[in-house]
C-alpha positions, 0 to 999 in steps of 0.5 A: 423143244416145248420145255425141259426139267434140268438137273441142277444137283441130281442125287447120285442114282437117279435114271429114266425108268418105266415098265423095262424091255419086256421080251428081249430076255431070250437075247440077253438084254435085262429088262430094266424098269422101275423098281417099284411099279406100283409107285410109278403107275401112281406116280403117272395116274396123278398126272394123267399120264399112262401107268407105265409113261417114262418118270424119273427114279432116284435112290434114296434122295432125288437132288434138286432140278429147275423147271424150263417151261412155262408150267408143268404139273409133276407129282412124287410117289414111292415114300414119305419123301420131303419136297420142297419147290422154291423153299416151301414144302410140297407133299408127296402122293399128290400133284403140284403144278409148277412154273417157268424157273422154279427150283424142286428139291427132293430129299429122303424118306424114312419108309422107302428107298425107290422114289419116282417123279412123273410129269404130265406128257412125260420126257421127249425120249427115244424108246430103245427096244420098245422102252425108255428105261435106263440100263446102266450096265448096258449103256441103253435106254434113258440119256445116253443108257447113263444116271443123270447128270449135273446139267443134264435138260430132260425134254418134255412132250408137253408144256400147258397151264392146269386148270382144275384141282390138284389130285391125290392118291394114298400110298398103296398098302402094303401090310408087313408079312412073309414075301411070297415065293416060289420054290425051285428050279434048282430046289434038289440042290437044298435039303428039305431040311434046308428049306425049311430052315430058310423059310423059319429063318429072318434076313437082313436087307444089307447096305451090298446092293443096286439095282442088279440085286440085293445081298441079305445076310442071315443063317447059312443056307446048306448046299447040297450038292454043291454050287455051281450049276449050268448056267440057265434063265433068270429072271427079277426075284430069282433067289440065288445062294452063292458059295458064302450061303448068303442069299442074293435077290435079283432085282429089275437089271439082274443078268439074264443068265447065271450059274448059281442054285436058286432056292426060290423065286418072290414073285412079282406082286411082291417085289415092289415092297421087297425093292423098298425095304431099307438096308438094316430092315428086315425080311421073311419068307412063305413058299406059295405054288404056281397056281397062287403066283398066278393069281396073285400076278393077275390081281397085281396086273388089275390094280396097275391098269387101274390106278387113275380110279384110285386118284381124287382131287385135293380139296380148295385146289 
């Protein structure tokens, strides 16, 4: 083994993420991957890695881990995360090389919940189905399909000495607003006077959540014609609404398949900035069509493939 990052103390969500199992959906397998792809594109472009390389992605705070190679240089992006390595404080969105032995301790953000850690060559880590990603419910992906633990060596493909200046990317911009969804498939199971209401209406983001998906708590949404319906695709962003009239958004280990009314779906360029809303904050919505998704899809696709030009060095470094 060239080198390993072992978790001394690793924070209590903590897995192996990178873009998912794309197309396995028509199997039942989620796709997984990160909960926030921007973050984890700028997280790999800030060490030279590909957009979509294996990272680390924790919840809330990240633990503390030991470096067991000679160097390696690693960078933080998703939030205003504090980071220290062998006491002193590190930034975030930036890279930082790091030696044999040292401590890296990672704690919280006051603007983000998903956080994610990329190291240079990224992990030694058999992909399952085409991804490394971690789905936990499904015991695939990751080390051994599980969060990590206390003790746990992460293998690396790499172990060399940087030579050059560090580098730094701002955090991507994301203006508070609306998020964009797509009305349907079940819309005939909501009046229109029941969408509209939705779409006037503010939600709370809830403590009630995972990676599987989010509860919001707000006004009733009505139902119809009921609520239960055959079970059909879903898919990350679906916008369910239960029995209760609470919607619930589903997130990146959402089910492939389920059986209540869904009122909407965000899309895809939205969800990252969904995914790190914190719990107590909250959020609105603006329904856009088919054609408007597609093209926010594709200027999202652009900006993710082309994050290494966003990156500049850190000056004196």
């Amino acid at each position: 083994m060239i080198g390993a990052l072992i978790a001394i103390a690793p924070g209590p969500y903590v897995t192996i993420q990178d873009q998912g199992r794309r197309g396995w959906r028509r199997f039942g397998i989620a796709v997984a991957g990160a909960m926030d792809l921007d973050s984890l594109a700028l997280a790999n472009a800030l060490v030279a890695n590909p957009p979509y390389a294996a990272a680390l992605e924790f919840a809330h705070v990240g633990g503390t881990w030991e470096i067991a190679t000679k160097a390696c240089r690693i960078a933080i992006t998703g939030g205003s995360f504090e980071v220290w390595a062998d006491g002193v404080a590190l930034a975030p969105w930036r890279s930082h090389t790091l030696r044999y032995g040292q401590r890296l301790v990672i704690g919280g953000a006051r603007d983000a919940v998903w956080g994610y850690l990329a190291i240079a060559g990224s992990f030694d880590i058999m992909p399952r189905l085409g991804s490394s990603a971690t789905h936990i419910r499904s015991a695939l992906g990751g080390i051994n399909g599980c969060r990590l633990r206390e003790g746990d060596a992460l293998p690396l493909r790499a172990a060399r000495l940087f030579v050059g200046a560090e580098r730094q990317v701002a955090p991507p911009s994301r203006p508070p607003g609306p998020l964009r969804l797509v009305l349907g498939p079940q819309q005939e199971f909501f009046t229109p006077e029941t969408v509209e209401a939705f779409l006037a209406s503010t939600y709370r983001v809830t403590h009630r959540g995972d990676r599987m998906g989010m509860w919001l708590e707000g006004p009733k949404i009505a139902h119809a014609r009921g609520y239960n319906v055959l079970s059909d695709g879903l898919v990350p962003g679906c916008v369910q609404v239960p029995g209760a009239g609470q919607p619930v958004v589903l997130l990146m280990d959402c089910q492939t398949v389920g059986g209540y009314p869904k009122l909407g779906t965000i899309i895809t360029a939205d969800l990252p900035r969904f995914a790190q809303i914190r719990p107590g904050g909250e959020v609105t919505f603006t329904a856009i069509d088919i054609e408007a998704a597609h093209q926010a899809y594709r200027h999202h696709h652009n900006m993710l493939t082309r994050t290494a030009q966003l990156i500049v060095d850190v000056p004196g470094t």
